[in-house]
TIBANU-585318 format. One record per residue (C-alpha): residue number from 1; residue in one letter; chain; x, y, z. Coordinates in steps of 0.001 Angstrom, whole numbers. Layout:
BEGIN
nr / rest / kette / px / py / pz
NUM / A / A / X / Y / Z
...
//
This chain:
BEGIN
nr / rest / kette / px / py / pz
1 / X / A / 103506 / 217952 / 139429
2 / X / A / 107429 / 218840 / 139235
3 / X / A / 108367 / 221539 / 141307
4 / X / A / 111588 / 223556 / 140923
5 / X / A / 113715 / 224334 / 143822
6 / X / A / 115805 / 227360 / 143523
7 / X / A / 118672 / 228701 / 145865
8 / X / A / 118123 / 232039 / 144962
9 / X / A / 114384 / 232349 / 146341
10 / X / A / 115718 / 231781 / 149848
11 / X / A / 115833 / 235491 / 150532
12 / X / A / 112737 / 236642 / 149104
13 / X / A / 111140 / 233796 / 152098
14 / X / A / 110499 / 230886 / 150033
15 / X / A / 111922 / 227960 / 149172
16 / X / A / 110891 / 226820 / 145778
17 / X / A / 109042 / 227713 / 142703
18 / X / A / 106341 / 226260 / 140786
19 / X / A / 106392 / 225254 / 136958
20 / X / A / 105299 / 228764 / 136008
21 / X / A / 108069 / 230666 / 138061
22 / X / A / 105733 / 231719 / 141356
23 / X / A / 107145 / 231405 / 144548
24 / X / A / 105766 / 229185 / 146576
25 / X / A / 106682 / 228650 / 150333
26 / X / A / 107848 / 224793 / 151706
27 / X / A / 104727 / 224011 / 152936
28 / X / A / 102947 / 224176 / 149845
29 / X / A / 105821 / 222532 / 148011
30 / X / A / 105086 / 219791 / 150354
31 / X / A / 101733 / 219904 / 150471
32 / X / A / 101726 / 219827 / 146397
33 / X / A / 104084 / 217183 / 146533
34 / X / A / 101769 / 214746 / 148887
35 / X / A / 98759 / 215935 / 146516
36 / X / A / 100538 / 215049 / 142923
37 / X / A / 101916 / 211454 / 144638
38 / X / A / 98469 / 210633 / 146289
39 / X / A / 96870 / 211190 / 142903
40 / X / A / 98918 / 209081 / 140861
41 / X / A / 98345 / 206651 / 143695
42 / X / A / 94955 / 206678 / 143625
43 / X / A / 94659 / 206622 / 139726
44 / X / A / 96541 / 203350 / 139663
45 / X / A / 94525 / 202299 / 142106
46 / X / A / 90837 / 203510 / 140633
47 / X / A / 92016 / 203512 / 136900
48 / X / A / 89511 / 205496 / 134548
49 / X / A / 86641 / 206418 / 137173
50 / X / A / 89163 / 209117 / 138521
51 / X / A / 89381 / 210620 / 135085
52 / X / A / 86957 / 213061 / 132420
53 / X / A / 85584 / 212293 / 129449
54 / X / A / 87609 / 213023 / 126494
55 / X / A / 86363 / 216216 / 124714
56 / X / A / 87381 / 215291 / 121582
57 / X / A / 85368 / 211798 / 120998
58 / X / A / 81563 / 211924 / 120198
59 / X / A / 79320 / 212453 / 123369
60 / X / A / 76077 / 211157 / 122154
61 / X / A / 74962 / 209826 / 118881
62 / X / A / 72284 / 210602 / 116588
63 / X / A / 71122 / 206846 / 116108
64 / X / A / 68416 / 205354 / 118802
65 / X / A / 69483 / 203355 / 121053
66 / X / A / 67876 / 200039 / 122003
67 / X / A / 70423 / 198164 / 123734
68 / X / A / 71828 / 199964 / 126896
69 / X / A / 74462 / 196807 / 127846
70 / X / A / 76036 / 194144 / 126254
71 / X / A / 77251 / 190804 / 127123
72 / X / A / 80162 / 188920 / 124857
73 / X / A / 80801 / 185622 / 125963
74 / X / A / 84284 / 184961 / 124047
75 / X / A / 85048 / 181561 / 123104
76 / X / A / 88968 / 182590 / 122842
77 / X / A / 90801 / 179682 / 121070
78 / X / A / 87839 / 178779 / 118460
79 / X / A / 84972 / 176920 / 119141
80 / X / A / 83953 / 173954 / 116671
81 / X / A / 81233 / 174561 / 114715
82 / X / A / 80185 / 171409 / 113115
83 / X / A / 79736 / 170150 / 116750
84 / X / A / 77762 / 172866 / 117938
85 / X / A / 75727 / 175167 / 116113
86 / X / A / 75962 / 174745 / 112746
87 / X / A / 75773 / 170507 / 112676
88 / X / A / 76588 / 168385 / 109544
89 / X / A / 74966 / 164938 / 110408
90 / X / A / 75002 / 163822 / 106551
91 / X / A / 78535 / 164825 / 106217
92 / X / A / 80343 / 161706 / 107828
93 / X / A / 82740 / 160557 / 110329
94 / X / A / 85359 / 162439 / 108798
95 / X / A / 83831 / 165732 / 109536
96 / X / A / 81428 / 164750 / 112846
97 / X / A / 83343 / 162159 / 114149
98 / X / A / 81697 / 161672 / 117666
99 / X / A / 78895 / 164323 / 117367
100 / X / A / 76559 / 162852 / 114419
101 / X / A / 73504 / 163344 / 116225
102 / X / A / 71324 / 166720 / 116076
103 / X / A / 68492 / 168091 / 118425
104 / X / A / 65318 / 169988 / 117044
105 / X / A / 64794 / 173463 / 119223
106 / X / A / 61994 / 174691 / 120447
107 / X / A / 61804 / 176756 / 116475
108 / X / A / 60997 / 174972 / 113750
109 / X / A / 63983 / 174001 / 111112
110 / X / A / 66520 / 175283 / 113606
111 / X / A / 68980 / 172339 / 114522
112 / X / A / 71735 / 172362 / 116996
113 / X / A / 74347 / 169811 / 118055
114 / X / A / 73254 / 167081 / 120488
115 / X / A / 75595 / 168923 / 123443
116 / X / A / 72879 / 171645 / 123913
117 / X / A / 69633 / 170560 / 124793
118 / X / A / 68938 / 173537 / 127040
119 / X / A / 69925 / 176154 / 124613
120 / X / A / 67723 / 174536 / 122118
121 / X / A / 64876 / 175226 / 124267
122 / X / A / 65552 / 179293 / 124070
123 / X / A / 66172 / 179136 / 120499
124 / X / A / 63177 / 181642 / 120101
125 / X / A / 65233 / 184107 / 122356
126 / X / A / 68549 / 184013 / 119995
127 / X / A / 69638 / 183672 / 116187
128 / X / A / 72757 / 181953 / 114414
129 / X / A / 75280 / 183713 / 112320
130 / X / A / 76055 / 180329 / 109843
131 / X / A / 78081 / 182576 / 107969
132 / X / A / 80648 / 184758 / 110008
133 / X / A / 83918 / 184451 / 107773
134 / X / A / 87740 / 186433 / 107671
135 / X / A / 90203 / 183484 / 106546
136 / X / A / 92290 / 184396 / 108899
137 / X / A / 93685 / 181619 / 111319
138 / X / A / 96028 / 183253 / 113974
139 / X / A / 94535 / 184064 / 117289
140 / X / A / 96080 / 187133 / 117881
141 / X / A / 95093 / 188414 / 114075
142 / X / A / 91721 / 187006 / 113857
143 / X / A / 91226 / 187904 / 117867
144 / X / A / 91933 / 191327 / 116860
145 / X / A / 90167 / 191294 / 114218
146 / X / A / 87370 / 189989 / 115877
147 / X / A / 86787 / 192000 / 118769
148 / X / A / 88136 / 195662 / 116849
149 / X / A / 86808 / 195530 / 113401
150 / X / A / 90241 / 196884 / 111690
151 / X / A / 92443 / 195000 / 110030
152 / X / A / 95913 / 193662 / 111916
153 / X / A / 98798 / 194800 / 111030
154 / X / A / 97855 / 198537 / 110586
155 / X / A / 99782 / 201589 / 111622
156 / X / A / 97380 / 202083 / 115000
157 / X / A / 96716 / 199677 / 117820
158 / X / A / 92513 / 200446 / 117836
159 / X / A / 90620 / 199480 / 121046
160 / X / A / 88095 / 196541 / 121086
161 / X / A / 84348 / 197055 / 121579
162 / X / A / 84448 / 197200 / 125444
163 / X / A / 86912 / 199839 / 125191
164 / X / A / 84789 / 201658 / 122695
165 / X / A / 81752 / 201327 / 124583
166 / X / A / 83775 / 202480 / 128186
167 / X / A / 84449 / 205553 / 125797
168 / X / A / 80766 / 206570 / 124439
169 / X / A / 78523 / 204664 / 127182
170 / X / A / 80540 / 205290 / 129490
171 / X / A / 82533 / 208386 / 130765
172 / X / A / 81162 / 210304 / 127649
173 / X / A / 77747 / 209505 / 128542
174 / X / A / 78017 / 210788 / 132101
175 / X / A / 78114 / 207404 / 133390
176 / X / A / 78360 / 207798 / 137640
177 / X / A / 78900 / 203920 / 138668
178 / X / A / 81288 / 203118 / 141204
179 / X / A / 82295 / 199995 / 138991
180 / X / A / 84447 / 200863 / 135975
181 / X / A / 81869 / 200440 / 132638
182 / X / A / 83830 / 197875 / 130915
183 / X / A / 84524 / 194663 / 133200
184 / X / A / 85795 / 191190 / 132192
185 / X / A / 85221 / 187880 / 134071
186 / X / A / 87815 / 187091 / 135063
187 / X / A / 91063 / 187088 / 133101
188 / X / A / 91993 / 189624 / 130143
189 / X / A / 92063 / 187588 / 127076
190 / X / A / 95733 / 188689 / 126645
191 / X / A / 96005 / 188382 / 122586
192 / X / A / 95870 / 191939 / 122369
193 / X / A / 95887 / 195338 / 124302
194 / X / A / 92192 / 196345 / 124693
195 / X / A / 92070 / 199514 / 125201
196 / X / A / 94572 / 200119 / 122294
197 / X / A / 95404 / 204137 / 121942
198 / X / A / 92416 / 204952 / 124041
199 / X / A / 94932 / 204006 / 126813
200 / X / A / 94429 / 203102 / 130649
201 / X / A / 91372 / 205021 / 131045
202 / X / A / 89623 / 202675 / 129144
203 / X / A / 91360 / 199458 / 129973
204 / X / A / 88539 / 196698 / 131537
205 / X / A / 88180 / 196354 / 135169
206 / X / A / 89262 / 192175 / 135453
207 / X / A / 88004 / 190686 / 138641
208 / X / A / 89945 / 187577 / 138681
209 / X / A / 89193 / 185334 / 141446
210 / X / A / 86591 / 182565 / 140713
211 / X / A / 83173 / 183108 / 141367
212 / X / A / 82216 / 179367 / 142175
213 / X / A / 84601 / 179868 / 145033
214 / X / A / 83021 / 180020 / 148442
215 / X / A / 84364 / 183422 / 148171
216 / X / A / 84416 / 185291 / 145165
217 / X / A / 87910 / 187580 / 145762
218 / X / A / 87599 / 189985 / 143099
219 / X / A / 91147 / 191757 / 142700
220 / X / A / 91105 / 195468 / 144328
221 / X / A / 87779 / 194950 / 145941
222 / X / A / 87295 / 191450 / 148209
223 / X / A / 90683 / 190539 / 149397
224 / X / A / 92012 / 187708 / 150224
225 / X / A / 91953 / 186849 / 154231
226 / X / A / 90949 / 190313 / 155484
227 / X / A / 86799 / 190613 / 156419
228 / X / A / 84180 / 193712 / 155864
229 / X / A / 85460 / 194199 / 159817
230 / X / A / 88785 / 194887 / 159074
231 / X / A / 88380 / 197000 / 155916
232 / X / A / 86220 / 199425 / 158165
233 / X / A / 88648 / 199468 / 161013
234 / X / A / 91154 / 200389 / 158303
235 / X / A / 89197 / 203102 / 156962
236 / X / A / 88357 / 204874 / 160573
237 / X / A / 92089 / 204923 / 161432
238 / X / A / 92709 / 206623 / 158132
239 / X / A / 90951 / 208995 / 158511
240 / X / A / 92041 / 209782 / 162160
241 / X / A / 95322 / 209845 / 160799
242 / X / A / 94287 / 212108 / 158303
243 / X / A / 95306 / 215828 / 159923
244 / X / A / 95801 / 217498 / 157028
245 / X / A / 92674 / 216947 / 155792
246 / X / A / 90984 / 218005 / 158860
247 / X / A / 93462 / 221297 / 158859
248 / X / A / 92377 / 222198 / 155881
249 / X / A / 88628 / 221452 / 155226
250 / X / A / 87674 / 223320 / 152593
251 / X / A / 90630 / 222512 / 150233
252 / X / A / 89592 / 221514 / 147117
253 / X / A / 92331 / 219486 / 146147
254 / X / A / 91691 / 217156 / 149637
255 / X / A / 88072 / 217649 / 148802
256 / X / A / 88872 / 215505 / 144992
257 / X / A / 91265 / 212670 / 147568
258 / X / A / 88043 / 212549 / 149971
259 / X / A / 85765 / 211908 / 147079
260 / X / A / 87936 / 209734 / 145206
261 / X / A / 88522 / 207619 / 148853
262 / X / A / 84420 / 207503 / 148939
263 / X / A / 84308 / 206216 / 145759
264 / X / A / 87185 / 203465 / 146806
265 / X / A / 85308 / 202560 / 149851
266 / X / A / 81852 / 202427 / 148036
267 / X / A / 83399 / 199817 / 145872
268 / X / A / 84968 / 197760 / 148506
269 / X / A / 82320 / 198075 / 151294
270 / X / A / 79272 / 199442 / 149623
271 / X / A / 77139 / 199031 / 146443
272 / X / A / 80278 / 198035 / 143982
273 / X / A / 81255 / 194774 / 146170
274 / X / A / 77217 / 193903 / 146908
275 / X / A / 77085 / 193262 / 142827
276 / X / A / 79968 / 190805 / 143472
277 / X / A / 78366 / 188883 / 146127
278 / X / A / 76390 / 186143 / 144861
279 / X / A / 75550 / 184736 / 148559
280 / X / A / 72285 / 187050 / 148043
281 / X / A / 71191 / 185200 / 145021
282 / X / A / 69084 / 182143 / 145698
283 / X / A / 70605 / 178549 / 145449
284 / X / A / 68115 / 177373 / 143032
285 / X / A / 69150 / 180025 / 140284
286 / X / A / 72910 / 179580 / 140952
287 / X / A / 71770 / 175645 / 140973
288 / X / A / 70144 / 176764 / 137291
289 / X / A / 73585 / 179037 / 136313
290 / X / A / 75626 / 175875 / 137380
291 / X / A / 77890 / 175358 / 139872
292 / X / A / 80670 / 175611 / 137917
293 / X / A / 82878 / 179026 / 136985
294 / X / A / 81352 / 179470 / 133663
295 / X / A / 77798 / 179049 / 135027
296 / X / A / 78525 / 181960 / 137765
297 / X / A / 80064 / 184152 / 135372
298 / X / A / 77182 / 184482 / 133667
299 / X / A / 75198 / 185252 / 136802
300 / X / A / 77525 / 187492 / 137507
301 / X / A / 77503 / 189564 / 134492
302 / X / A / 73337 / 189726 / 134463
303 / X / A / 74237 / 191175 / 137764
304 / X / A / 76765 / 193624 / 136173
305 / X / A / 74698 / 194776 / 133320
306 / X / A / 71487 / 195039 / 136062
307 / X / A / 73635 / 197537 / 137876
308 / X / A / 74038 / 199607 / 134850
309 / X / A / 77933 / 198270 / 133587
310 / X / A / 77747 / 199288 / 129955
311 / X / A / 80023 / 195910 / 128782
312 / X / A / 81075 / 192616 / 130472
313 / X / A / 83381 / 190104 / 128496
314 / X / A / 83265 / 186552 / 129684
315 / X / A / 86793 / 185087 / 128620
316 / X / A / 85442 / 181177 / 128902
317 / X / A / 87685 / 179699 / 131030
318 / X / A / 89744 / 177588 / 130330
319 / X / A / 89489 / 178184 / 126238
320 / X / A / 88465 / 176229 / 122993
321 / X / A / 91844 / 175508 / 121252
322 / X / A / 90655 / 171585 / 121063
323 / X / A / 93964 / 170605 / 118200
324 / X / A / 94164 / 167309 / 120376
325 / X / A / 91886 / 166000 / 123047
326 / X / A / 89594 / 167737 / 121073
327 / X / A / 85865 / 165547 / 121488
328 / X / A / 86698 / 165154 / 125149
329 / X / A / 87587 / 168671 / 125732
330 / X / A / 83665 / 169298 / 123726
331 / X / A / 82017 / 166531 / 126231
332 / X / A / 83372 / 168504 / 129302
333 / X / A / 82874 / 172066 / 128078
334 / X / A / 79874 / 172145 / 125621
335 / X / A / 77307 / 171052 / 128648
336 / X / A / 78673 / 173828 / 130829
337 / X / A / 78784 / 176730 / 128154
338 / X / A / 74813 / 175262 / 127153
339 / X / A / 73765 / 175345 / 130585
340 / X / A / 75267 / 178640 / 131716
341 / X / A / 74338 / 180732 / 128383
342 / X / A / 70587 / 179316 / 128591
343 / X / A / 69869 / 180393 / 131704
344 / X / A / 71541 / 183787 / 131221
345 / X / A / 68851 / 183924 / 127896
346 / X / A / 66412 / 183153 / 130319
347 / X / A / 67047 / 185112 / 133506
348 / X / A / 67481 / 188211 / 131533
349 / X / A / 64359 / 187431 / 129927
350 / X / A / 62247 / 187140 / 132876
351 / X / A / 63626 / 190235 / 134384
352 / X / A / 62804 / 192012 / 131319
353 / X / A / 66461 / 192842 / 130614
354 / X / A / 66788 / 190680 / 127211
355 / X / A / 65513 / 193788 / 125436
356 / X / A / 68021 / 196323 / 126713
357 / X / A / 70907 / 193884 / 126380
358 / X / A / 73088 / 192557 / 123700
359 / X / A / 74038 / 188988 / 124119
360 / X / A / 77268 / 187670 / 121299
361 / X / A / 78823 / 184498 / 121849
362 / X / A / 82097 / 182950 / 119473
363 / X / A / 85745 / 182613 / 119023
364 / X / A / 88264 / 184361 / 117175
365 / X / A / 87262 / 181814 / 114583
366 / X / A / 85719 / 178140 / 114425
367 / X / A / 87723 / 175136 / 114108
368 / X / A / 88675 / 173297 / 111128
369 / X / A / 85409 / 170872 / 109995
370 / X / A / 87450 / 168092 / 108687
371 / X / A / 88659 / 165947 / 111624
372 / X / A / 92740 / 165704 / 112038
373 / X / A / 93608 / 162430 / 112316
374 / X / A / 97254 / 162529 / 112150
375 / X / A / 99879 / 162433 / 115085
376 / X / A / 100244 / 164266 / 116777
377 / X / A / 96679 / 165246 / 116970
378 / X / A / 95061 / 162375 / 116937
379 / X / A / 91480 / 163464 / 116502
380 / X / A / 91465 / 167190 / 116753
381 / X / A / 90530 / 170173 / 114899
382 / X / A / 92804 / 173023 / 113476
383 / X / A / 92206 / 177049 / 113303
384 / X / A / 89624 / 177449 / 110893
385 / X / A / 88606 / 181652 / 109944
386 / X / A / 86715 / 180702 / 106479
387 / X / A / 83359 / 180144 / 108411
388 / X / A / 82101 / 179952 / 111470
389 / X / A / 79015 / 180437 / 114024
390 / X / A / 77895 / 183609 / 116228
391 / X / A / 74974 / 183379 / 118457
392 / X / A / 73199 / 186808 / 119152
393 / X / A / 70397 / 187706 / 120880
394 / X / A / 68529 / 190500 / 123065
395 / X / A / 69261 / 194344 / 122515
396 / X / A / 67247 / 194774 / 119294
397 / X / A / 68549 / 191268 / 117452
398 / X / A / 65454 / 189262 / 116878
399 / X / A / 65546 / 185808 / 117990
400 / X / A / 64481 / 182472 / 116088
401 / X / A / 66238 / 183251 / 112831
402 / X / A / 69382 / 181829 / 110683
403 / X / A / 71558 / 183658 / 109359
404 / X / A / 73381 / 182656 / 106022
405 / X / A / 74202 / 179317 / 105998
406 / X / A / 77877 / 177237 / 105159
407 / X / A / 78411 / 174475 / 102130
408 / X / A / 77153 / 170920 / 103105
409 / X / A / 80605 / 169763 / 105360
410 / X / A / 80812 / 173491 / 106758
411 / X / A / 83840 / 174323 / 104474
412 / X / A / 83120 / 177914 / 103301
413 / X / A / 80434 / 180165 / 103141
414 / X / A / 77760 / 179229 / 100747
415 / X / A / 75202 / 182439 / 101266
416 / X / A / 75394 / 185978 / 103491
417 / X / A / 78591 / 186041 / 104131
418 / X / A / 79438 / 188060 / 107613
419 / X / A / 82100 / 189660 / 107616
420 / X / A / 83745 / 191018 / 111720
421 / X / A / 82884 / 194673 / 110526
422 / X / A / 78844 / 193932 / 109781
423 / X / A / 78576 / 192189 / 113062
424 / X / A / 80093 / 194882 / 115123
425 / X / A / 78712 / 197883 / 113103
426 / X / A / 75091 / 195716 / 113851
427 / X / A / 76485 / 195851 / 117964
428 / X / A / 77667 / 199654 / 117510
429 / X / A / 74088 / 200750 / 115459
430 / X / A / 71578 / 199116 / 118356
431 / X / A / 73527 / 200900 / 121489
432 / X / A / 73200 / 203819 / 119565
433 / X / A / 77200 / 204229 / 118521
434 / X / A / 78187 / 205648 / 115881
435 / X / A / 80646 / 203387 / 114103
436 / X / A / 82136 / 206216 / 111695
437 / X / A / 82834 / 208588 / 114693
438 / X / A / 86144 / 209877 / 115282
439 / X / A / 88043 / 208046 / 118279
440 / X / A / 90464 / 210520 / 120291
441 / X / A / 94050 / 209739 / 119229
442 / X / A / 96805 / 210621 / 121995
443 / X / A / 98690 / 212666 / 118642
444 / X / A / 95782 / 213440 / 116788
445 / X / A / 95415 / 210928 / 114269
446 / X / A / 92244 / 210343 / 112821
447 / X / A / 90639 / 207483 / 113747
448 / X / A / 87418 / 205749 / 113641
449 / X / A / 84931 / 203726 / 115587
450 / X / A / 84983 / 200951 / 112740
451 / X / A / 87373 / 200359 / 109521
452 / X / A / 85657 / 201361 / 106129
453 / X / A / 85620 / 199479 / 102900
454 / X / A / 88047 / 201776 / 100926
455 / X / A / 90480 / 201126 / 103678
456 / X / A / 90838 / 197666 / 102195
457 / X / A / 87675 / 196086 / 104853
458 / X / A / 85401 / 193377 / 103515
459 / X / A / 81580 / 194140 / 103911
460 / X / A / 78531 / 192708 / 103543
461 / X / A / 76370 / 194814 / 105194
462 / X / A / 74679 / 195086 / 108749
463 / X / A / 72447 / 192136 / 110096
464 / X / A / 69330 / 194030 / 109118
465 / X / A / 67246 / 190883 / 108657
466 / X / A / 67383 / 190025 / 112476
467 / X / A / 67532 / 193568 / 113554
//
């Protein structure tokens, strides 16, 4: 709040006036001064659980809702998938180089590459997207593309799918969690602003830290060196410090700082920091998870989404963008991202929370199928958007299915092609989001959830066959 000081007040026994001209005495203007600051403060501080939902985007929507959370575990950088889930063994070294040999699953006709023998035993709990296609190869386009479902290069900066669910699951949906509703493990993929023109409010919460660490420091929340101990002592000697607040008890502008510092606290010392701790999971299912950062992500965001967090990203750490060092990049990684995804499939299933929650898993875009052999790559593969895989599962997608299927090397698509707009509008439709509703623009431009084919989108049509 700006306030106004004015000389010629002085003799009517005040010092200033407010924006709209009333005299107001220098107490107040001080008082309003240490209000205005100590909000800003703590809205840097809390980001978007300190602010309303936005009148002006849809509260509710009129389609059902299965899934209640979702889980995207993003492959930034492009994940192969010849070598993974959509294996060419007839196709030659050329194309399979190292990774010739195929597993059965535990579904009949459904082959994966020979890196994932644990995901191949919960290949009745997901289905393959064979077909997922843009052409596009940059990773800031396709990424975009990806994770928005409007085309780059447009006039608007649109939010991705977290963003849009922190908007309609989220504060619009009278969500009351002390963790923000849209939370990423552990960095922000960076390629693009998330939130786009929704702004900070919907910005994800990014723990960083490492959760394989003894000590998981998630930024504003666990720090660094300082114990539960200290964080209470610090707390108690705020608030004996705190004599305007006890001056003036009933004020309801101290009353919105006390709540606000309840909800800080709650994060840091209560509920909010509990979900970060996984000392109170057993060994043997962090031992299952992996003891390795991807493996307690994923642990860590069934924790998030059992606490109610609408959306969790897991940037893979690390990344996929295998142009050299490519097959022993794959060796290293694919076990890891097999072995953490499985038993996420699983744990969610035996706590009953595979139905209510949207598992995705892919890149920007796969990675060229024909091998590069030339310096300096020396065995690597290239940015590839003409086809690639998507696993799915839980939230209303069925599991045990193929869908659409690439030519014989995994070139292009040869049937169902899926296109970044059928995918998320498939996402959108089970959480029971309207992907033609109007998204609040800061000037008023309209705006929607998802592009639309006379804007120039491709579409094929939701995933109806495994929904």
């Amino acid at each position: 709040m700006s306030i106004e000081y004015s000389p010629n007040n002085r003799s009517q026994g005040s010092d200033s006036v407010g924006i709209h001209g009333t005299p107001i005495s220098r107490r107040e203007a001080i008082k309003r001064g240490f209000m205005g600051t100590a909000g800003m403060m703590l809205a840097n501080k809390l980001g978007p659980t300190v602010f309303a939902a936005d009148a002006q985007a849809t509260a509710a929507s009129k389609i059902k809702a299965k899934a209640k959370s979702v889980i995207q575990v993003f492959l930034w950088g492009g994940m192969s998938h010849n070598d993974t889930w959509d294996p060419k063994p007839d196709a030659g070294y050329e194309y399979m180089g190292q990774f010739a040999t195929v597993l059965k699953t535990n579904v009949k006709g459904i082959m994966l590459g020979e890196l994932f023998p644990e995901l191949a035993k919960q290949a009745d709990k997901f289905s393959i997207i064979r077909s997922m296609t843009h052409r596009n190869n940059g990773h800031e386009t396709a990424a975009y593309l990806m994770q928005t479902g409007h085309l780059p290069g447009e006039r608007l900066a649109y939010p991705c799918i977290g963003a849009v669910f922190a908007l309609f699951k989220g504060y619009n949906a009278g969500y009351k969690g002390v963790i923000p509703p849209y939370v990423v493990l552990t960095q922000p993929q960076g390629r693009f602003s998330e939130a786009g023109f929704l702004g900070s409010k919907c910005k994800p919460f990014a723990t960083g830290g490492d959760p394989n660490a003894p000590r998981f420091e998630v930024e504003g929340v666990v720090a660094r060196g300082i114990t539960d101990d200290r964080q209470k002592a610090r707390r108690e000697f705020l608030q004996k410090m705190n004599t305007m607040g006890k001056t003036m008890p009933d004020n309801p502008e101290l009353k919105i700082l006390r709540d606000s510092e309840k909800q800080a606290y709650d994060l840091i010392l209560g509920k909010g920091k509990e979900v970060f701790d996984l000392s109170l999971e057993k060994p043997e299912l962090r031992d299952r998870y992996g003891r390795h950062t991807f493996g307690q992500d994923c642990l860590v965001a069934r924790r998030l989404v059992e606490s109610g967090v609408a959306y969790v990203t897991i940037n893979y750490p690390g990344g996929w963008d295998t142009h050299s060092n490519h097959f022993m990049t794959m060796r290293r990684q694919c076990p890891q991202l097999d072995q953490g995804l499985a038993a996420l499939l699983q744990d969610l299933s035996d706590r009953g929370l595979l139905e209510s929650t949207v598992v995705w898993c892919c890149g920007e875009f796969g990675r060229g199928p024909k091998i590069d052999w030339q310096p300096p790559w020396n065995g690597g593969r290239n940015h590839y958007g003409n086809v690639f895989s998507v696993l799915v599962a839980g939230g209303g997608f069925k599991g045990g299915q193929i869908v659409g299927s690439s030519d014989d090397k995994g070139e292009e698509v040869k049937e169902r092609p899926v296109y970044p707009i059928d995918l998320l509008g498939s996402i959108y439709e089970l959480a029971g989001i309207d992907a033609d509703a109007k998204l609040p623009h800061p000037e008023g431009v309209e705006a929607r959830v998802l592009a639309s084919a006379d804007k120039g989108a491709k579409v094929a049509g939701r995933l109806k066959e495994i929904m």
